[in-house]
C-alpha positions as CSV (number, residue, x, y, z in Angstrom):
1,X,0.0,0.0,0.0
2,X,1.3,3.8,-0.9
3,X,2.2,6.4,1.7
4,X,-0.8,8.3,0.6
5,X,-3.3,5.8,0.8
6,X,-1.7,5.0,4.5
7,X,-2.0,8.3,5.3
8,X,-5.9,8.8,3.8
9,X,-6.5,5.8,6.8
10,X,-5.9,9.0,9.3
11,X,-8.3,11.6,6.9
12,X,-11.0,9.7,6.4
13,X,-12.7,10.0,10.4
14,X,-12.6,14.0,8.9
15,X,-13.9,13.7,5.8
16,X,-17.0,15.4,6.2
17,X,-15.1,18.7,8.0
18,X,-13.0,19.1,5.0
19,X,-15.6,19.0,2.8
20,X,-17.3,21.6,4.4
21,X,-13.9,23.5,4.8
22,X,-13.8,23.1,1.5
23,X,-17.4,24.6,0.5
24,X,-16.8,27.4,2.9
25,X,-13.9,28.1,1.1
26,X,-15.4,28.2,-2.5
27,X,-17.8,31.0,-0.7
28,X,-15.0,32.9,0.3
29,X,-12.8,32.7,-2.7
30,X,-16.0,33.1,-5.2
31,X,-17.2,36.9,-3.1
32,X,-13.6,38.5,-4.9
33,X,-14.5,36.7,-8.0
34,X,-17.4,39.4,-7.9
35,X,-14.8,42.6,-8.5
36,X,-14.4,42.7,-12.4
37,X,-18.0,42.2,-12.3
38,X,-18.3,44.7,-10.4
39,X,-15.7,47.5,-12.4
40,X,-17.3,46.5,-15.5
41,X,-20.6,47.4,-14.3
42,X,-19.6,50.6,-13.2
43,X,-17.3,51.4,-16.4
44,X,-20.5,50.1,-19.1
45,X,-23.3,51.1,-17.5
46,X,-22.9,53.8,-15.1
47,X,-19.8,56.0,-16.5
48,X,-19.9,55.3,-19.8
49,X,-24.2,55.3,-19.8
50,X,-25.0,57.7,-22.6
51,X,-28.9,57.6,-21.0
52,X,-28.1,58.2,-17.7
53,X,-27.7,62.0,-15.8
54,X,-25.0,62.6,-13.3
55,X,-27.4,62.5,-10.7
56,X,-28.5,58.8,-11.5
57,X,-25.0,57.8,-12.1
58,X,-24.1,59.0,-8.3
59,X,-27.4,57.2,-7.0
60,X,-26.9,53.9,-9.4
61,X,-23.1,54.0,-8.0
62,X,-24.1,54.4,-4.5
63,X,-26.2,51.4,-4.3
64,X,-23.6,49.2,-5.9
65,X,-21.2,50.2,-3.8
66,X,-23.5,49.9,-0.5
67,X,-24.6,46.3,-1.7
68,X,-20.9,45.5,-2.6
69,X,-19.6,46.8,1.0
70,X,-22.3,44.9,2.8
71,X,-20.9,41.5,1.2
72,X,-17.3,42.4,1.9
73,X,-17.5,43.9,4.9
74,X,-20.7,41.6,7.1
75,X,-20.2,38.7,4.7
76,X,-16.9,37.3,4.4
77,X,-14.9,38.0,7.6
78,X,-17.0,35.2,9.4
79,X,-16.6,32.8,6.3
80,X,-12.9,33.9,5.9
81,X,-12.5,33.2,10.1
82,X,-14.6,29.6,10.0
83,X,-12.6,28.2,7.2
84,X,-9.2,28.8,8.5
85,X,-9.8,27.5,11.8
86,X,-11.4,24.4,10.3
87,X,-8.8,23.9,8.0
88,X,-6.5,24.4,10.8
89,X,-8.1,21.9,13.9
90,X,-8.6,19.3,10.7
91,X,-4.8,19.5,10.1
92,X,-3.8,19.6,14.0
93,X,-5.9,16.4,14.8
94,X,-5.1,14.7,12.3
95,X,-1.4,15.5,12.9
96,X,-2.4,14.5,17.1
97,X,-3.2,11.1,15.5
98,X,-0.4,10.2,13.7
99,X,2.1,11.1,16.3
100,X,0.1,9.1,18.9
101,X,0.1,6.3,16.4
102,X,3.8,6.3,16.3
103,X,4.7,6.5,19.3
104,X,2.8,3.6,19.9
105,X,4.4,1.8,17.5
106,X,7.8,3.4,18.7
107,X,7.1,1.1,22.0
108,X,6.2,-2.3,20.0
109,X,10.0,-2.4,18.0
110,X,12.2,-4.2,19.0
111,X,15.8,-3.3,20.9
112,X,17.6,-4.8,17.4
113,X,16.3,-1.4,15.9
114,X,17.3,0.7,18.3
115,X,20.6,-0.9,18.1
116,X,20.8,0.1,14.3
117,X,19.2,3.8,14.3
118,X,19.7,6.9,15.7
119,X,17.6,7.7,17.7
120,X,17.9,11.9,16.3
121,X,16.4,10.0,13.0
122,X,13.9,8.7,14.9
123,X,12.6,11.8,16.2
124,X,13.2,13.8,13.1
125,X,10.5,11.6,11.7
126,X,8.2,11.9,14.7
127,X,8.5,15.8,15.2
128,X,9.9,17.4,11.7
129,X,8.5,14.8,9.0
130,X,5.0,14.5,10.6
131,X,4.5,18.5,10.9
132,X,5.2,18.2,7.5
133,X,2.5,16.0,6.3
134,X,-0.1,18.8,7.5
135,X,0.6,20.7,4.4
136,X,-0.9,17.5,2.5
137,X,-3.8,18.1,4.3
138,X,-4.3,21.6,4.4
139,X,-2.8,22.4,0.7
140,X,-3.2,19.5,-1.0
141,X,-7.0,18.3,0.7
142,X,-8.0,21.6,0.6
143,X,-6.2,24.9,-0.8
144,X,-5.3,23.1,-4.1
145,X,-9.7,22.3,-4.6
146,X,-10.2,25.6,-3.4
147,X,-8.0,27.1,-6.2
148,X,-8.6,24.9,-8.7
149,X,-12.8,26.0,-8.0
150,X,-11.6,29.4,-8.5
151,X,-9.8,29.1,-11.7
152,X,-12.7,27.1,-12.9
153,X,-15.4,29.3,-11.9
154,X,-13.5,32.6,-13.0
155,X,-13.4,30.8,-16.8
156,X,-17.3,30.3,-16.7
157,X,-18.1,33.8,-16.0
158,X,-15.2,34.9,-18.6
159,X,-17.0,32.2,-21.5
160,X,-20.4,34.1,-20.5
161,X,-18.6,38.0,-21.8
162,X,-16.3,36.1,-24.8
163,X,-15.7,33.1,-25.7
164,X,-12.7,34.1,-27.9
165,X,-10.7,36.2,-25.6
166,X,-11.2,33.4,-22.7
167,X,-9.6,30.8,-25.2
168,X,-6.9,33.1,-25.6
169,X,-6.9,33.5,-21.5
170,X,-6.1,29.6,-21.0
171,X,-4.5,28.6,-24.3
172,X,-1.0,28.2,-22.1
173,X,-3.0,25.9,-19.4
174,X,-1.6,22.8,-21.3
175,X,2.4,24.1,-21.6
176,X,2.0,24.8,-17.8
177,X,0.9,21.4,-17.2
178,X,3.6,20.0,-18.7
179,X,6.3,21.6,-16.8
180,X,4.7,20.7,-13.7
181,X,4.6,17.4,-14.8
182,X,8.4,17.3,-15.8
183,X,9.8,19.3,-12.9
184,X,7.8,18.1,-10.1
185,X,8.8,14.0,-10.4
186,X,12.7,14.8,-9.8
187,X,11.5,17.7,-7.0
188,X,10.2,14.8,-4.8
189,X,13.1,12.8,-5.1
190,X,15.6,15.6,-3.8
191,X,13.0,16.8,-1.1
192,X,13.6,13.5,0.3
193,X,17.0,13.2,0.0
194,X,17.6,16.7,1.8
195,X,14.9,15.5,4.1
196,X,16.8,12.5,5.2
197,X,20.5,14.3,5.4
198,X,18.5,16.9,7.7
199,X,17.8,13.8,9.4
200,X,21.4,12.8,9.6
201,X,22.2,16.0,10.8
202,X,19.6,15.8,13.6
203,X,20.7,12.3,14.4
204,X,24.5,13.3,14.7
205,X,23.7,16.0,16.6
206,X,21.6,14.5,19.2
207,X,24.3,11.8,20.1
208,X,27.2,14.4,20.3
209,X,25.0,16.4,22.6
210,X,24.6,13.3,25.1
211,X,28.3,13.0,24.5
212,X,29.8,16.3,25.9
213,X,31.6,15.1,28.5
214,X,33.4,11.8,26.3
215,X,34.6,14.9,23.8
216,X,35.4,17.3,26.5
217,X,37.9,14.6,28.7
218,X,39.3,13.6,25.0
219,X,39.8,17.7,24.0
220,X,38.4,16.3,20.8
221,X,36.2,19.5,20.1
222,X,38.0,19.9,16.8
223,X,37.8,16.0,15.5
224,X,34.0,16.4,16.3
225,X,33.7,19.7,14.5
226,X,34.8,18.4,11.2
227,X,32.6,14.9,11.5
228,X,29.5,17.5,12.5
229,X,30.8,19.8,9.3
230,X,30.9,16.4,6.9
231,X,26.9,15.8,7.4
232,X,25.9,19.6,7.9
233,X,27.6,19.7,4.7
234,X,25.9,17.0,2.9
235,X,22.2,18.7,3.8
236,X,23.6,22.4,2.4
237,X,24.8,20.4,-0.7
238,X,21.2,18.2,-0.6
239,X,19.6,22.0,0.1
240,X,21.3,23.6,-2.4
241,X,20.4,21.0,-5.6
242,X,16.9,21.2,-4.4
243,X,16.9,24.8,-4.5
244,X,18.3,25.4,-7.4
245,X,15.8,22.4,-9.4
246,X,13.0,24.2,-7.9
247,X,14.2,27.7,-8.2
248,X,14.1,26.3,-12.2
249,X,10.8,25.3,-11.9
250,X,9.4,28.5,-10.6
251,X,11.4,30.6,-13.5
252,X,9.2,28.5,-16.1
253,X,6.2,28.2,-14.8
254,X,6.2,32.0,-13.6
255,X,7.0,33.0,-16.8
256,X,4.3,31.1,-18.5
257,X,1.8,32.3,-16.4
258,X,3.3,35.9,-16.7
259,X,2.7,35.7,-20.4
260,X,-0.9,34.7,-20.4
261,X,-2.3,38.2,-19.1
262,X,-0.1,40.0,-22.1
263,X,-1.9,38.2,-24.7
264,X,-5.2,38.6,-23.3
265,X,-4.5,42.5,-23.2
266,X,-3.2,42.9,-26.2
267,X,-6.2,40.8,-28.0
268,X,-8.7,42.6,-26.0
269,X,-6.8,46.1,-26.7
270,X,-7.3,45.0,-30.9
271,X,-11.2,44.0,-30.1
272,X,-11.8,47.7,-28.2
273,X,-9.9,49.5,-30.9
274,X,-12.2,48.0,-33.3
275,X,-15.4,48.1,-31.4
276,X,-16.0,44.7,-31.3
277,X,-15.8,44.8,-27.5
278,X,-16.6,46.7,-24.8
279,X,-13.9,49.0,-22.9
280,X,-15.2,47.4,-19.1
281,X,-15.3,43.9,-20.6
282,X,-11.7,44.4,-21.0
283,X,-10.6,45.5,-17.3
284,X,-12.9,43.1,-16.4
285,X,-10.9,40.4,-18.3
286,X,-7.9,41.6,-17.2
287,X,-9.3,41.3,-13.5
288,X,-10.2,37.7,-14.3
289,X,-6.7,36.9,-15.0
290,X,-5.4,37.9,-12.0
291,X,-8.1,36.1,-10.6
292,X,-7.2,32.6,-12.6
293,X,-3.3,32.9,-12.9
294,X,-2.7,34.3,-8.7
295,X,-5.0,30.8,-8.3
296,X,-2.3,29.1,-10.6
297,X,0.7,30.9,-9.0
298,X,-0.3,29.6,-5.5
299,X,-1.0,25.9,-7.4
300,X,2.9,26.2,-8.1
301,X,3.7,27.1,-4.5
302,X,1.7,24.0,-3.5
303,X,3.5,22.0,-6.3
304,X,6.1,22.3,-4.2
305,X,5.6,22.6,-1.0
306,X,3.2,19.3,-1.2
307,X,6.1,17.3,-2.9
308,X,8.1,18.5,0.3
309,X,5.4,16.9,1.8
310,X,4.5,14.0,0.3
311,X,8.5,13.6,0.9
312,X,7.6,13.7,4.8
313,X,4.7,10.9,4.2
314,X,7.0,8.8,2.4
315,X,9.6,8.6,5.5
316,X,6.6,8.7,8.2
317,X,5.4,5.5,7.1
318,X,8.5,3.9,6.0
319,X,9.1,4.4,10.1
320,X,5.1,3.0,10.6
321,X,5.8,0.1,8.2
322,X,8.8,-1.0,10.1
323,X,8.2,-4.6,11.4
324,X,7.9,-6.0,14.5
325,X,10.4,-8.6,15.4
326,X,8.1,-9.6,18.1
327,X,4.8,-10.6,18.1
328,X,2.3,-11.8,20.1
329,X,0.8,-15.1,18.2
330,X,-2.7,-15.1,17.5
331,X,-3.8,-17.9,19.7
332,X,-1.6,-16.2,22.7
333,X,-2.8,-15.7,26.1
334,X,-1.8,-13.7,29.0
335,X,0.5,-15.1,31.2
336,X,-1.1,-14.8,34.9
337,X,-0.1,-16.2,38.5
338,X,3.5,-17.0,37.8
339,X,5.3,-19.1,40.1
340,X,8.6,-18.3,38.8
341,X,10.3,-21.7,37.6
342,X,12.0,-21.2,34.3
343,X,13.7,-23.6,31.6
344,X,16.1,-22.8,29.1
345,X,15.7,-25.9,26.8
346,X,18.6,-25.8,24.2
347,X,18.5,-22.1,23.4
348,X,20.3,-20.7,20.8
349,X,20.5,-17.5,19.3
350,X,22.2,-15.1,17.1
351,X,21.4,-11.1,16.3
352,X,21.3,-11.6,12.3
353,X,21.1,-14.3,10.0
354,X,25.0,-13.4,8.7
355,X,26.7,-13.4,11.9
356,X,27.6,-16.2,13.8
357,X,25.2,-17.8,16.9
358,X,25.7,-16.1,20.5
359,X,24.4,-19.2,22.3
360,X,24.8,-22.1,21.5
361,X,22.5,-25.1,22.7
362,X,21.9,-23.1,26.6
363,X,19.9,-25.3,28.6
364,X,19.3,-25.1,32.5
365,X,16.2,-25.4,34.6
366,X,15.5,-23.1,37.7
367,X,13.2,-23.7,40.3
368,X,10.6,-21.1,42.2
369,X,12.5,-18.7,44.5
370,X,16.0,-19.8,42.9
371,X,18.6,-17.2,42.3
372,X,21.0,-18.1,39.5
373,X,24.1,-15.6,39.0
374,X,25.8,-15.7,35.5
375,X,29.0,-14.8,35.4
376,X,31.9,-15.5,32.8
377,X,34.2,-13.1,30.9
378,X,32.7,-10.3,28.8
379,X,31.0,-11.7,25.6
380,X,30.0,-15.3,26.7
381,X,26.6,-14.4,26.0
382,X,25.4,-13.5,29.8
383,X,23.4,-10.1,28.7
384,X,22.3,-11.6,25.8
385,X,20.8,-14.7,28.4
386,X,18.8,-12.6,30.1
387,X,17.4,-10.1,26.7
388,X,15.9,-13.5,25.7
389,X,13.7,-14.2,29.2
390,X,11.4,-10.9,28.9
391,X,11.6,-11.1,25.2
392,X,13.3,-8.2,24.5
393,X,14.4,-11.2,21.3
394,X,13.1,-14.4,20.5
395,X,15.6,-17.4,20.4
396,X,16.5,-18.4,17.1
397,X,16.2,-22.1,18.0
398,X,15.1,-23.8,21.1
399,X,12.4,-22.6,23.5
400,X,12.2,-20.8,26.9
401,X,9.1,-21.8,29.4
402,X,7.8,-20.1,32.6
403,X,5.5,-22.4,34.5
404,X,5.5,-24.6,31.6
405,X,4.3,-22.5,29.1
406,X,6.7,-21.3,26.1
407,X,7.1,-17.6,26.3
408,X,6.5,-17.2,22.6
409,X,2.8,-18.6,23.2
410,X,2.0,-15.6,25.7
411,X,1.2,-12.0,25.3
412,X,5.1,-10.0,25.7
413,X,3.2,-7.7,27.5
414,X,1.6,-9.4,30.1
415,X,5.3,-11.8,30.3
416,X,7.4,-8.3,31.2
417,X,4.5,-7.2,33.8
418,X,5.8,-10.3,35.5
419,X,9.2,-9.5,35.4
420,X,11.3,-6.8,37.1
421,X,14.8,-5.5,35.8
422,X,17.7,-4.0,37.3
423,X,20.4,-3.1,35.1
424,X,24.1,-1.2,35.2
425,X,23.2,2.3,33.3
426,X,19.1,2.7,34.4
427,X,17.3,5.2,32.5
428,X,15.7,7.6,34.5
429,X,13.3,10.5,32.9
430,X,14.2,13.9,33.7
431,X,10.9,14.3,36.3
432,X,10.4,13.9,40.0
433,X,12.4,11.0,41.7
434,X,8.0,9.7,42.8
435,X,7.2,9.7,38.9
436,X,10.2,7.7,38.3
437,X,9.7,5.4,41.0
438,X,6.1,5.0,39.9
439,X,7.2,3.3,36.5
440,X,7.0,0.6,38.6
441,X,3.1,1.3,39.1
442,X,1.9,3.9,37.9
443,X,-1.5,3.7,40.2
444,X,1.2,3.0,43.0
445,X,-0.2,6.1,46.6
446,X,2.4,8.3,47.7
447,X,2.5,6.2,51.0
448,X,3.2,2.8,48.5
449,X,6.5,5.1,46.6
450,X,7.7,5.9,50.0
451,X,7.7,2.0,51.6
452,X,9.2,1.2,48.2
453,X,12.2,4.1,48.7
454,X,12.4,2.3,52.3
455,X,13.2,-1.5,51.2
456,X,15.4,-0.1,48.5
457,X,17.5,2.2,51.1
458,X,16.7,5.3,49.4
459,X,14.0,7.2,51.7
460,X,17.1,8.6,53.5
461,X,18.7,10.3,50.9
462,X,15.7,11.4,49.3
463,X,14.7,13.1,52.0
464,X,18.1,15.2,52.2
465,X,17.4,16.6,48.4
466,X,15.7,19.9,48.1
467,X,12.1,19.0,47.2
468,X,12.4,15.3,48.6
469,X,10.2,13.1,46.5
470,X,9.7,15.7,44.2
471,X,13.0,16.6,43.0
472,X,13.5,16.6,39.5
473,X,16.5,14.4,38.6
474,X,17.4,16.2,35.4
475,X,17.7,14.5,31.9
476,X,18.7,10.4,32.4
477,X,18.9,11.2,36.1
478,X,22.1,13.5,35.5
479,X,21.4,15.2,39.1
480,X,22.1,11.8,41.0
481,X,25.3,9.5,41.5
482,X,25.3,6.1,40.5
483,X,24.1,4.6,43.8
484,X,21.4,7.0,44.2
485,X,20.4,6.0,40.6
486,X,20.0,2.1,41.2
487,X,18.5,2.6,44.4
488,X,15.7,4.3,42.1
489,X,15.6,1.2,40.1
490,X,15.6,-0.9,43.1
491,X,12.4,0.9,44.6
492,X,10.8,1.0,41.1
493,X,11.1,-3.1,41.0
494,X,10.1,-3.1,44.8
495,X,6.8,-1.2,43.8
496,X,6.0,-3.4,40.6
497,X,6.8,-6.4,42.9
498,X,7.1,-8.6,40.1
499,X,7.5,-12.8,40.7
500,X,10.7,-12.8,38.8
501,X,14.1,-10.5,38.8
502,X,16.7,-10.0,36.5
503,X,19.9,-8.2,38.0
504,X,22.5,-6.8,35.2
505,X,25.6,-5.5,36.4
506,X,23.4,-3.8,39.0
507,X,26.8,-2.9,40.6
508,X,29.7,-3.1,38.8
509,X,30.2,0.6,38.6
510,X,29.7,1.8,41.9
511,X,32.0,2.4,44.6
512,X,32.1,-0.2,47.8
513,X,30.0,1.6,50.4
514,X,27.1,1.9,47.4
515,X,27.5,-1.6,46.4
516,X,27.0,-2.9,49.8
517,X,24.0,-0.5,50.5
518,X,22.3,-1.6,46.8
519,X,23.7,-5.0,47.6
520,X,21.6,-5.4,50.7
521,X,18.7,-4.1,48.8
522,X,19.0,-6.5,46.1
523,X,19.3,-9.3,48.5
524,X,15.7,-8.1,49.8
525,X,14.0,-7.8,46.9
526,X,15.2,-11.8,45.7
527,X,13.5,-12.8,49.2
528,X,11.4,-15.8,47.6
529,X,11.6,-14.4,44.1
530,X,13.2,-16.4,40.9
531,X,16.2,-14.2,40.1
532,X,19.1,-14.0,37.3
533,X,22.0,-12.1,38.3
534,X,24.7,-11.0,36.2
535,X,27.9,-9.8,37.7
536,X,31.7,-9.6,36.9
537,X,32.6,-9.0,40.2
538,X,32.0,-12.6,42.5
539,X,32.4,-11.4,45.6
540,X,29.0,-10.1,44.9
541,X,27.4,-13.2,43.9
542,X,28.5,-16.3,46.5
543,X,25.1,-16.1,48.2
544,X,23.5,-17.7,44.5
545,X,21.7,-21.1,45.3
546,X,24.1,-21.8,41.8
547,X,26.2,-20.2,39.9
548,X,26.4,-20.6,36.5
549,X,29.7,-19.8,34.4
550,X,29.2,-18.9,30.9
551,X,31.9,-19.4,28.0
552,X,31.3,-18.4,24.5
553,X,27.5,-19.0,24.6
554,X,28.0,-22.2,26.3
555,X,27.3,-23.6,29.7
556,X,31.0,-24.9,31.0
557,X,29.9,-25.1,34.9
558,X,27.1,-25.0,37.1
559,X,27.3,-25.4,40.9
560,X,27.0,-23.3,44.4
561,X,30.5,-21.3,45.0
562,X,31.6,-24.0,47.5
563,X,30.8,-26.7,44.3
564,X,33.0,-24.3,42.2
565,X,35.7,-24.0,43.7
566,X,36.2,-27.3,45.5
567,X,35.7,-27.9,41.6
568,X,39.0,-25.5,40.9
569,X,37.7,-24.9,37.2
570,X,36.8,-21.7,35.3
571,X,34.7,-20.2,38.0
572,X,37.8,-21.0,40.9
573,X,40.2,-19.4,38.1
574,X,38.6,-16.4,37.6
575,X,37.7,-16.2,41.4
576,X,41.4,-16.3,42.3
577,X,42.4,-13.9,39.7
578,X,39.6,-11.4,41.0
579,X,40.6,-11.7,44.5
580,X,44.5,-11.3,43.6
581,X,43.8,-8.0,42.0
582,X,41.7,-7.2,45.1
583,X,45.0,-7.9,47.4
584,X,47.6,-5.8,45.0
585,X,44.9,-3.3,45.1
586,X,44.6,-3.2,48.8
587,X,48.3,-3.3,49.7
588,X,48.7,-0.3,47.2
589,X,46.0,1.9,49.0
């Protein structure tokens, strides 16, 4: 299906208010169709009135100009008022409903592409590309009828004064339909590709700007200038070849349209000199053609400005049409009442079909209430593990139950409601520290956030900050250290009180005296919960009822730390090597 007829899905529930834009707007662009009319009238039959005296001139011209004023002046400043707004809250809503509809499907893709796009891109399309698509609406729904109704009723009331000089009016109508047809095809192709090096731009620019501090403690200001200066050059370079295509197409099609009111004056001149029309038929004419070619002007400006937008539709549904790589299956049901035992049953999995697997045959049963720690050097496939249990991806091969039931045969969104998630970098929104602890539930009573703060050791410090609960914590909770931050998380999973937890690196950044606080939280928040933990550091993680010690997507051991290292394997390799760099580290200090 074509971007447009995508994007007619969102017109159609206002059809019926652009058609009546649309009829209020003929009224309002037919009352200045009335003008030649008008100066004709007074030029034939009041000043140039061989039968009339002064005196009924003067009366005959006040009552025209009375009836003219009342139409002009009561008459159109209401129409003129209710068709913009229309045109305007059609254009807005509809806009509303396409940006809600995308970030709805903004939440359904997967993490895979997030991994591969920017996420600038992404809101280029949401924000710049979507304003956009108004003008299709309001121009090319509504403006373009509008002007084309004007045109068309300007030529009947010309054909009803002569039918010669109105053939001569619009004998270029077919020469300036062909140049908009030959300009206009390659003008949407270069508003697209200016729209997406803008989009480049925007992307670049938004993960520099989270970057600051990476090119501020490498002084790489200068490195980052010229990589900004490659793709803001690209979009002059895009910016400039569409300007100068479409700066071409105005020179011809203005010029053609500039040409049509000199041949109608000097044909009507020859008809007047010999009498064969009348001198106010002529202005009037020569009012009609502004009236028809200003119409046909404004049809170029639209020319353009809707292939701009029909651009912007183009790239707003490419984004809609991107596919899900997860999906509920339609016989799926909600998973409810979880108990919390899990089985990995010969799991494998790989990120694309070109690159090699990232598991390899995983399979491991956990009981209810179990904690499992993974732990292994970076790149065995831990993180990847633990993506694959809320479905953040499906495996390629194998199958992953709760309770029995393969995850792939439940609703994703009712899975994740039963799981809670701690990881090392936790994404906090730039709002109150309560409106980020109620992502855990958001129906959640100020007295529910604050027991939640408690069991994550967190009311204490909140309470120090200015506004306590209410503190904003700036963009990705800049205004907080790393402890304060995953003791948010922590209270967030306490709220949500989920069946099943899923600990990722939880600590590895912070200092000692935070781990040990968050440490203790954690441990009261597994109380009788099934729980994956991920760590590098296995001091951390000799509590597990088993730990399980990953190696290039395999399973190589699987035991409690006594097992392990009675077992003096992997896990007792690593262990001493951890707690030899602990000793140097400690004799140093």
């Amino acid at each position: 299906m074509s971007s447009i007829k995508q994007y007619m899905k969102y017109v159609k529930p206002y059809k019926w208010k652009i058609i009546w834009t649309v009829l209020i707007g003929i009224v309002k662009f037919a009352i200045p169709l009335l003008m030649p009319l008008i100066l004709k009238y007074v030029i034939d039959d009041i000043i140039r009135a061989e039968g009339l005296t002064a005196g009924e001139k003067n009366s005959h011209l006040l009552w025209l100009m009375g009836g003219a004023f009342l139409v002009f002046l009561i008459l159109r400043p209401p129409v003129e008022y209710i068709r913009q707004y229309l045109a305007q809250w059609v254009g807005s809503n509809i806009l509303y409903d396409i940006r809600n509809k995308l970030f709805d499907h903004l939440q359904r893709l997967s993490l895979r592409y997030y991994a591969q796009t920017k996420t600038g891109e992404v809101i280029s399309r949401v924000i710049h590309d979507v304003e956009q698509t108004k003008v299709f609406v309001i121009t090319g729904l509504m403006n373009v009828w509008l002007d084309l109704t004007t045109i068309l009723i300007a030529i009947i009331i010309m054909l009803t004064m002569d039918v010669p000089l109105t053939l001569v009016a619009i004998i270029l109508f077919p020469l300036y339909g062909l140049s908009i047809k030959y300009f206009y095809a390659k003008l949407r192709r270069l508003t697209r590709e200016r729209s997406q090096a803008l989009a480049e731009v925007q992307g670049h620019l938004h993960e520099r700007v989270q970057g600051i501090p990476v090119t501020r403690s490498f002084a790489l200001e200068d490195y980052e200038q010229e990589q900004f200066d490659k793709r803001n050059g690209n979009f002059l370079d895009k910016a400039i070849t569409h300007t100068e295509w479409n700066a071409k197409t105005f020179a011809v099609t203005n010029t053609i349209t500039d040409l049509a009111p000199l041949l109608v004056i000097g044909f009507a001149g020859y008809q007047v000199i010999n009498a064969s029309l009348s001198l106010g038929t002529m202005v009037a004419f020569v009012g009609y053609m502004e009236r028809v070619y200003s119409p046909l002007r404004r049809l170029i400006n639209s020319s353009t400005t809707l292939t701009q937008s029909i651009a912007s539709i183009d790239r707003v549904f490419e984004l809609m049409n991107e596919k899900y790589d997860i999906v509920d299956r339609p016989n799926s049901t909600p998973l409810n009442h979880v108990q919390g035992e899990i089985e990995l049953d010969n799991v494998s999995f790989r990120y694309d079909e070109q690159e090699a697997e990232v598991l390899k045959n995983v399979s491991l049963h956990v009981e209810k209430g179990e904690t499992i720690a993974l732990v292994g050097m970076s790149g065995g496939g831990k993180s990847t593990l633990i993506s694959l249990i809320p479905r953040f991806y499906d495996v390629t091969s194998g199958a992953i139950r709760v309770d029995g039931k393969d995850i792939r045969d439940v609703q994703a969104r009712s899975l994740r409601d039963q799981i809670g998630m701690v990881l090392q970098d936790n994404i906090l929104f730039s709002e109150s520290i309560a409106v980020n602890i109620r992502m855990g539930n958001p129906q959640a009573t100020d007295e529910e956030v604050i027991q939640a703060a408690i069991a994550a050791n967190a009311h204490d410090f909140i309470m120090e900050l200015p506004e306590g609960y209410n503190t904003l914590v700036g963009e990705r909770g800049v205004k907080l250290s790393g402890g304060q931050k995953q003791r948010i998380a922590i209270a967030r999973v306490f709220l949500k009180n989920p069946p099943i937890l899923i600990f990722d690196e939880a600590t590895s950044a912070l200092d000692l005296e935070s781990e040990h606080t968050i440490q203790e939280a954690m441990e009261k928040l597994a109380a009788d919960r099934t729980t994956f933990i991920v760590a590098h550091r296995l001091a951390t993680i000799t509590h597990a009822d088993r730990i399980v010690v990953m190696e290039h997507g395999r399973i190589t051991e699987v035991g409690s730390h006594e097992e392990l290292m009675a077992k003096q394997g992997s896990y007792y390799d690593l262990y001493q090597v951890q707690n030899l760099d602990a000793e140097q580290v400690f004799i140093k200090s």
